[in-house]
C-alpha positions in Angstrom: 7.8 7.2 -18.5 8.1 9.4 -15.2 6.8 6.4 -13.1 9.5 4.8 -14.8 12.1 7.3 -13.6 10.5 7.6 -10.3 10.8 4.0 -9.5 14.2 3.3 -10.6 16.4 3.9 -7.5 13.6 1.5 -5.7 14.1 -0.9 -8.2 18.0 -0.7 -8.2 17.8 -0.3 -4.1 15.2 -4.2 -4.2 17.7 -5.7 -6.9 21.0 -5.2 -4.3 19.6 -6.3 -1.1 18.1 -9.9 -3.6 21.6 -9.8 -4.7 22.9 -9.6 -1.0 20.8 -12.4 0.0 22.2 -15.0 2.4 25.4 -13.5 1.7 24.4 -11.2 4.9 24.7 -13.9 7.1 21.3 -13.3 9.1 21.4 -9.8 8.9 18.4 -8.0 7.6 19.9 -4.9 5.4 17.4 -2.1 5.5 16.3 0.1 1.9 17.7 2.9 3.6 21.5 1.4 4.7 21.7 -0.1 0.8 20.6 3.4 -0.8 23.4 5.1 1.6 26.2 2.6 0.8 25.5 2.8 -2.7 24.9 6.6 -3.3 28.3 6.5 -0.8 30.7 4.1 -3.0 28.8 4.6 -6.9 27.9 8.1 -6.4 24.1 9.4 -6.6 23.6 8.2 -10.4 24.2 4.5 -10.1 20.2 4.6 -8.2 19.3 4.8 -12.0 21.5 2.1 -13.4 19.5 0.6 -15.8 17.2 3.6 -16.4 17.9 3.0 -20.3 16.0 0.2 -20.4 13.0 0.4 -18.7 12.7 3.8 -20.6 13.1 1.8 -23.7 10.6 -1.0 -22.5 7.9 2.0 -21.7 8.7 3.3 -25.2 7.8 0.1 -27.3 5.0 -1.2 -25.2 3.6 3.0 -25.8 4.2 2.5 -29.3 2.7 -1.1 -30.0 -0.4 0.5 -28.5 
């Protein structure tokens, strides 16, 4: 469950620039300009949008174990 919380800004951070896609017009957006735009307009806890449920993925797959 820490990897979890560890990887969720990545995640979040991979998910906008696929969302981006050819709606950049050629231009490559790096990880870092995405994370800064987002911490910039959603504030620092929209990296772990989402967080809920991969937590509660880790949880069941733990428990079915």
């Amino acid at each position: 469950m820490i990897a979890t919380s560890i990887i969720q800004p990545m995640d979040m951070i991979k998910v906008r620039i696929q969302l981006a896609g050819e709606g950049a017009k050629g231009k490559a957006a790096s990880p870092f300009a995405v994370a800064g735009q987002l911490i910039k307009n959603e504030g620092f806890f929209a990296l772990y949008k989402g967080l809920s449920a991969g937590l509660l993925r880790q949880v069941r797959s733990l428990s079915c174990t």
